[in-house]
ROFI-921113 format. One record per residue (C-alpha): residue in one letter; chain; x, y, z; residue number from 1. Coordinates in Angstrom, 3 decimals. Each point is the difference from the previous one (the first is absolute). Layout:
N
node type=A&mol=A&x=X&y=Y&z=Z&seq=NUM $
...
***
This chain:
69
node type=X&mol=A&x=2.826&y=15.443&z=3.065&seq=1 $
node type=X&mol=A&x=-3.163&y=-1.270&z=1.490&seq=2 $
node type=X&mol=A&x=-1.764&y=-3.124&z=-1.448&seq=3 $
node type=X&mol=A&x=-3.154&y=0.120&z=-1.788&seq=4 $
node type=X&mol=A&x=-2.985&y=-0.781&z=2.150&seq=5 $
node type=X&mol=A&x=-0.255&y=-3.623&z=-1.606&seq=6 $
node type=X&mol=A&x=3.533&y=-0.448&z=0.492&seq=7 $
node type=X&mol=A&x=-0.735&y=0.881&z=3.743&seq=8 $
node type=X&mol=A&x=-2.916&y=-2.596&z=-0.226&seq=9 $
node type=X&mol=A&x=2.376&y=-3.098&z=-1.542&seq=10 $
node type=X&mol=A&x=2.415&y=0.621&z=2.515&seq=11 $
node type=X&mol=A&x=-2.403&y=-0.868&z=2.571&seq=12 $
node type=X&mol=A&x=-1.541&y=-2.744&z=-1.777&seq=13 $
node type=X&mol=A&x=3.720&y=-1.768&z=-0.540&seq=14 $
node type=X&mol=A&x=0.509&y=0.637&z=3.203&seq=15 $
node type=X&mol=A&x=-3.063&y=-1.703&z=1.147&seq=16 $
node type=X&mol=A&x=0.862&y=-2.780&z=-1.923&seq=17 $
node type=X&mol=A&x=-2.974&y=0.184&z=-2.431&seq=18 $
node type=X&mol=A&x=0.166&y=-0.872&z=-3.419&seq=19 $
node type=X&mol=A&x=-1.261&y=2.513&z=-2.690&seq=20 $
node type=X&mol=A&x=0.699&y=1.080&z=-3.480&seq=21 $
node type=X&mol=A&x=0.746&y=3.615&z=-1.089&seq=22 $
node type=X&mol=A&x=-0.780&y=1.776&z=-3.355&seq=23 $
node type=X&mol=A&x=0.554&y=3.490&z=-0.552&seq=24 $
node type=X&mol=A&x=1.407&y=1.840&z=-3.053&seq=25 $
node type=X&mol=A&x=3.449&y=0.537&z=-0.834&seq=26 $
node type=X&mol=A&x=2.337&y=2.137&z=2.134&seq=27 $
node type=X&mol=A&x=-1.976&y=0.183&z=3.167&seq=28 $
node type=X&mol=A&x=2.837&y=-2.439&z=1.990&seq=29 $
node type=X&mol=A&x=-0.831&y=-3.369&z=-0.419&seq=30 $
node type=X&mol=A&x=3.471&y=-0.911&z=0.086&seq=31 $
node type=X&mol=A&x=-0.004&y=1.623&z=3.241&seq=32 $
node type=X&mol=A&x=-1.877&y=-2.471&z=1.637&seq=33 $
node type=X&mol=A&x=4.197&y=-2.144&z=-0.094&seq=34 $
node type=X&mol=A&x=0.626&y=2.251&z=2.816&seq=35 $
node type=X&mol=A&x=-3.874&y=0.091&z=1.694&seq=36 $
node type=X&mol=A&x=0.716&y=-4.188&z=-0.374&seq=37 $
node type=X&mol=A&x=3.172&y=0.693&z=2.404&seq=38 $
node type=X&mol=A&x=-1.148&y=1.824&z=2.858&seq=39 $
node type=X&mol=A&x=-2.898&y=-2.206&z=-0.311&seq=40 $
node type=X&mol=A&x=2.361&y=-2.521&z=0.591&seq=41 $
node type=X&mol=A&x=1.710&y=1.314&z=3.017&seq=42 $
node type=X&mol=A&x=-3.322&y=0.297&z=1.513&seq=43 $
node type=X&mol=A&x=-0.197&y=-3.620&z=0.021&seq=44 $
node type=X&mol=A&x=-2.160&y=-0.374&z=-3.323&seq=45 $
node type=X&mol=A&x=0.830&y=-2.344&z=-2.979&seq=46 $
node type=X&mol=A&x=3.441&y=-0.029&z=-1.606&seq=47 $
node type=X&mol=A&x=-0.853&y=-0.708&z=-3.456&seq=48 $
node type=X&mol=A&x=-2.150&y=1.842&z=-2.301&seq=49 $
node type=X&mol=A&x=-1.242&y=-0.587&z=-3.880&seq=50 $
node type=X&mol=A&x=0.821&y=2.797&z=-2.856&seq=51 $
node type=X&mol=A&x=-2.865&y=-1.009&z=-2.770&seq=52 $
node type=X&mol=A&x=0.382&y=2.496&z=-3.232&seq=53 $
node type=X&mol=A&x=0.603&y=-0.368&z=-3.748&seq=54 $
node type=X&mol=A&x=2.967&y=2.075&z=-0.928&seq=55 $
node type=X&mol=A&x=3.558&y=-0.685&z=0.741&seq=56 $
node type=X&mol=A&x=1.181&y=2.802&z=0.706&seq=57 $
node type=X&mol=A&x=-2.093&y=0.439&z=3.104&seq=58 $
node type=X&mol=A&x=1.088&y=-3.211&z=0.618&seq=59 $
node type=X&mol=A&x=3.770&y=0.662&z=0.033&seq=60 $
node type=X&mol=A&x=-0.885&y=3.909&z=1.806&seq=61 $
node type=X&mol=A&x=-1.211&y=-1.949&z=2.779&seq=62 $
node type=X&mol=A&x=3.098&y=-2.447&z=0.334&seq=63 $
node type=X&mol=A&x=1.996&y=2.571&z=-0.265&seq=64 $
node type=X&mol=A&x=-1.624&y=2.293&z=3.326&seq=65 $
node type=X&mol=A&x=-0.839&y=-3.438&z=2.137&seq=66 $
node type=X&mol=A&x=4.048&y=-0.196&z=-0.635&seq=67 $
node type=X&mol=A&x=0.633&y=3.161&z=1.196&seq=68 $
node type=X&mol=A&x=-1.912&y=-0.209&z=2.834&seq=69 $
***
């Protein structure tokens, strides 16, 4: 499945080490942005990044696919 364009556009941007927020609505693959944070990563970019939302359960989603990766 291809990314969304802003997907695309974060990828680059945590790849290029810049620091930005993102807010779209729900189901449009924030939590996709685990695995964008990884190949960022392995091109040489920061190895940490910050999950900021208000429900739990997002929370605990995104544990559980940074785990599987």
């Amino acid at each position: 499945v291809a990314p969304f364009p802003w997907q695309a556009r974060a990828a680059a941007r945590l790849a290029g080490r810049q620091v930005f927020s993102v807010t779209v609505p729900t189901g449009l693959g924030k939590s996709a942005l685990v695995d964008a944070a990884v190949w960022a990563a392995g091109q040489g970019a920061w190895r940490r990044i910050a999950f900021v939302v208000d429900r739990r359960i997002v929370v605990d989603a995104v544990h559980q696919r940074a785990l599987r990766i």
